[in-house]
C-alpha positions in Angstrom: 0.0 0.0 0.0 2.8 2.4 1.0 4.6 1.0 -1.7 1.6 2.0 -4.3 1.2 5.6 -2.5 4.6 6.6 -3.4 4.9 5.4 -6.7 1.8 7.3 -6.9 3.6 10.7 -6.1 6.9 9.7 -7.8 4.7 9.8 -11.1 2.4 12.9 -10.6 5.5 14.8 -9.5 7.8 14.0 -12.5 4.0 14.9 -14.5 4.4 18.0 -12.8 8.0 18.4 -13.6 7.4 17.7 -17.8 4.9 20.4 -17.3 6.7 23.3 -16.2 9.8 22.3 -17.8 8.3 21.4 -21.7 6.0 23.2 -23.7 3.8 22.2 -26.4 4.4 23.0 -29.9 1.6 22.3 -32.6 2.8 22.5 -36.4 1.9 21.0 -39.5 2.3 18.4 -42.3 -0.1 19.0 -44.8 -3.7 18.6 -43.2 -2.0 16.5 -40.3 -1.3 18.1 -37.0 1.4 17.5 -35.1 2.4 18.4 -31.7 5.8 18.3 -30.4 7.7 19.3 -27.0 10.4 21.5 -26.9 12.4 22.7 -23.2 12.4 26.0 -21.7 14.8 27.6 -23.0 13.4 28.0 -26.3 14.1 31.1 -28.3 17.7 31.4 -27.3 20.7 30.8 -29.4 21.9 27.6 -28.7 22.6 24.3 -30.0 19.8 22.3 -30.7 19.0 18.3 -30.5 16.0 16.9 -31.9 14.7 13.9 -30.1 13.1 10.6 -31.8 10.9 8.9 -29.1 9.9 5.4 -29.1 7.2 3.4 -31.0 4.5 4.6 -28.8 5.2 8.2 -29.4 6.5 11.4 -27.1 7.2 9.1 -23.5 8.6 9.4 -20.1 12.3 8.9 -21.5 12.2 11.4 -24.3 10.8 13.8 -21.4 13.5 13.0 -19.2 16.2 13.0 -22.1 15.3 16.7 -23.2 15.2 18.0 -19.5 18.6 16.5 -19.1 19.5 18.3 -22.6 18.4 21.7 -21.3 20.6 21.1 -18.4 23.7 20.5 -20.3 23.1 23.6 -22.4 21.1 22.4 -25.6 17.6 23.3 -26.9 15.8 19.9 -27.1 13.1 19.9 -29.1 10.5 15.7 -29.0 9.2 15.3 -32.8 5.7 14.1 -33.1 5.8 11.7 -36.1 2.7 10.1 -36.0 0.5 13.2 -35.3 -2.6 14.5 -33.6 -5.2 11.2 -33.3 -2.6 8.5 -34.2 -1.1 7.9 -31.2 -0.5 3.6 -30.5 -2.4 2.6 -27.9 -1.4 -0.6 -27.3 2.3 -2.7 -28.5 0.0 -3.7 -31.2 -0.6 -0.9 -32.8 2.6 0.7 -32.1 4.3 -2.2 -33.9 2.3 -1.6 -37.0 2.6 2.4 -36.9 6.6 2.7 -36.9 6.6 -0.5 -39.2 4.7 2.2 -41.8 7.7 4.3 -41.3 10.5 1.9 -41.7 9.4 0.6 -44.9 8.5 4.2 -45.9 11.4 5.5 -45.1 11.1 9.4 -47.2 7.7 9.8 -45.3 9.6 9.1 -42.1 12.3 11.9 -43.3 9.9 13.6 -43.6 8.6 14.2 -40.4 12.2 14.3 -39.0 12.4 17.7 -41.2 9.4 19.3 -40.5 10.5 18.5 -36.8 14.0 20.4 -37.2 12.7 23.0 -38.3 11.0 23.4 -35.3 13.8 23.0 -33.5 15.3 26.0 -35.6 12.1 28.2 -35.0 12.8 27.8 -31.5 16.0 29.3 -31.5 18.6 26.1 -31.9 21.6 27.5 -34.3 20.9 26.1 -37.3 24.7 24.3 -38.2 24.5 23.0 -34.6 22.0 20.1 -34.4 21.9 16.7 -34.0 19.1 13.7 -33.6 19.3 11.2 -31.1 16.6 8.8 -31.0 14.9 5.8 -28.7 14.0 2.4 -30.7 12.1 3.1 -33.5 13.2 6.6 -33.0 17.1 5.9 -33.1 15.8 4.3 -36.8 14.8 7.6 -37.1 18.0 9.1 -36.5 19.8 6.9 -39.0 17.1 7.6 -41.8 18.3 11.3 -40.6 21.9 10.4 -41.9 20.6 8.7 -44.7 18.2 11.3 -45.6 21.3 14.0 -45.6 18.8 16.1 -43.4 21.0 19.0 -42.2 22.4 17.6 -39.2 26.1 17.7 -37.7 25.3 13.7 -36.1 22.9 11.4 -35.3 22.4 8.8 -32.2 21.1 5.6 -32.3 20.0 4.5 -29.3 18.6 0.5 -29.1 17.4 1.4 -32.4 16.6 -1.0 -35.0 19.8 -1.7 -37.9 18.2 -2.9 -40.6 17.0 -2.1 -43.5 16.0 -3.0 -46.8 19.1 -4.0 -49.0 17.6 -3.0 -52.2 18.5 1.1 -50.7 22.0 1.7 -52.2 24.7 2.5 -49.6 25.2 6.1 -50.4 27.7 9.0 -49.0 26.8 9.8 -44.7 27.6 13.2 -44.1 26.7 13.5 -40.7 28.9 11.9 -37.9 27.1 8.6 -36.2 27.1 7.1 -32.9 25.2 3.8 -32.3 24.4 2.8 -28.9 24.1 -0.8 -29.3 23.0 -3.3 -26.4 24.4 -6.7 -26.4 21.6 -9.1 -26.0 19.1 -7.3 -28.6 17.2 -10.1 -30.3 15.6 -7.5 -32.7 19.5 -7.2 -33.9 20.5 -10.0 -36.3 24.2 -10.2 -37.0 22.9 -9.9 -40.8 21.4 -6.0 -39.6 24.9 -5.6 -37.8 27.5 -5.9 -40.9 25.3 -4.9 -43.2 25.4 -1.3 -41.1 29.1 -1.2 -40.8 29.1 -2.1 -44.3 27.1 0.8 -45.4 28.2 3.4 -43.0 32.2 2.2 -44.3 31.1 2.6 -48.1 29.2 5.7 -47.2 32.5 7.0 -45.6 30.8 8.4 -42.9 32.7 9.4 -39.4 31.1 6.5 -36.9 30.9 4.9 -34.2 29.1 1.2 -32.4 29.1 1.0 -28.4 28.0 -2.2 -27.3 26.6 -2.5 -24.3 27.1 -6.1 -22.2 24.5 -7.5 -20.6 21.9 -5.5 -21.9 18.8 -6.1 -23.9 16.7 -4.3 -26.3 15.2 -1.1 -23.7 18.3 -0.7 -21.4 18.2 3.1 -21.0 14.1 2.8 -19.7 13.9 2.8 -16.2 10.0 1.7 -16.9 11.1 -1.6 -18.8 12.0 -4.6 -17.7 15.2 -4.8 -19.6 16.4 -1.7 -17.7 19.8 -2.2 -17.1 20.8 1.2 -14.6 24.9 0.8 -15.3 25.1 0.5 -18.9 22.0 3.1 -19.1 24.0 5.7 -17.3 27.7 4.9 -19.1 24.9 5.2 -22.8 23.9 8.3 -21.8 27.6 9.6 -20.9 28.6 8.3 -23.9 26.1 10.5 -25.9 26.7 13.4 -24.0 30.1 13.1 -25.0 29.7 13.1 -28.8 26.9 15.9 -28.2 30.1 18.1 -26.8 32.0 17.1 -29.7 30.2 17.9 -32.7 28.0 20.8 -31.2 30.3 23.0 -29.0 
């Protein structure tokens, strides 16, 4: 009972945390509305990252990551990419949403782009940005290298690797950090190489971490795969190549 009290308060507090610190931005793709989150700091000139949440949309970890963000300096701004109405409800239907956007992969861009240039709007200077994304969303941030969105790097954080092998490898301007957990079945060894093997024949500056021990949702405290060590030394590690390529 205690137990379910303070969880309880621990929940409505960090609520009350997201809502002082993040604000809500509606914009627009096409008829579609969209509704991002960007930190308080908004309309100052700073650098700017862009965050990809995970398959069910803007979460407790893309909150978290962007308050972190604004901490370190950075203008953070959480894409909506499914939009207003279409958010998953259930594993289900979040599976068969961000499956849409792998497979169409320019419509995904797509709502990466429209998402920067929020970021932009909002005051992030414009030749110091990156993406980091969650799961489907650290897909997203390699379809952001892909893409050649204008972007100094990209993170990939338990995101998927694969991708369809009829895309030829082309040039990756953007620098690349993949945050790679050790025990994620949703990795094949296939989706490993054949990443190295693009980002080598792309000639792009990059980088794998792999973490041991860990499986597919490592950095979410709320999963059951949460793995506190590596989840710290991940984030670290991105806040590291943040510094690098923005400051």
């Amino acid at each position: 009972m205690i137990r379910s009290i303070l969880l309880t308060a621990m929940i409505m507090a960090s609520g009350n945390l997201f809502s002082q610190k993040l604000k809500s931005v509606s914009y627009q793709d096409g008829s579609q509305k969209l509704n991002g989150l960007i930190t308080s700091n908004a309309g100052k000139k700073l650098p700017g990252v862009l965050i990809l949440p995970a398959w069910k949309g803007i979460d407790e970890e893309a909150k978290t990551a962007a308050i972190e963000l604004e901490k370190q300096g950075y203008i953070a701004f959480i894409a909506d990419i499914y939009g207003e109405g279409k958010i998953p409800a259930d594993n289900e239907s979040a599976a068969k949403s961000s499956g849409y956007y792998k497979q169409n992969y320019q419509e995904y861009q797509k709502r990466i782009s429209l998402a920067l240039e929020q970021l932009k709007k909002n005051g992030a200077i414009s030749d110091k940005v990156a993406v980091i994304g969650y799961c489907f969303g650290g897909t997203g941030a390699l379809e952001s290298a892909r893409g050649h969105l204008p972007v100094a790097g990209v993170v990939s954080i338990h995101g998927s690797l694969g991708r369809d092998q009829s895309r030829k490898n082309e040039a990756l301007t953007a620098k690349i950090l993949v945050e790679n957990p050790a025990d994620d079945k949703s990795v094949t060894p296939e989706d490993y190489n054949n990443l190295i093997k693009e980002m080598n024949e792309g000639n792009a500056d990059w980088q794998i971490i792999t973490y041991a021990h860990s499986k597919h949702t490592f950095t979410d405290p709320k999963s059951p795969d949460y793995n506190a060590t590596m989840a710290k030394r991940a984030w670290n590690h991105t806040l590291l190549f943040l510094k690098e390529i923005l400051k």
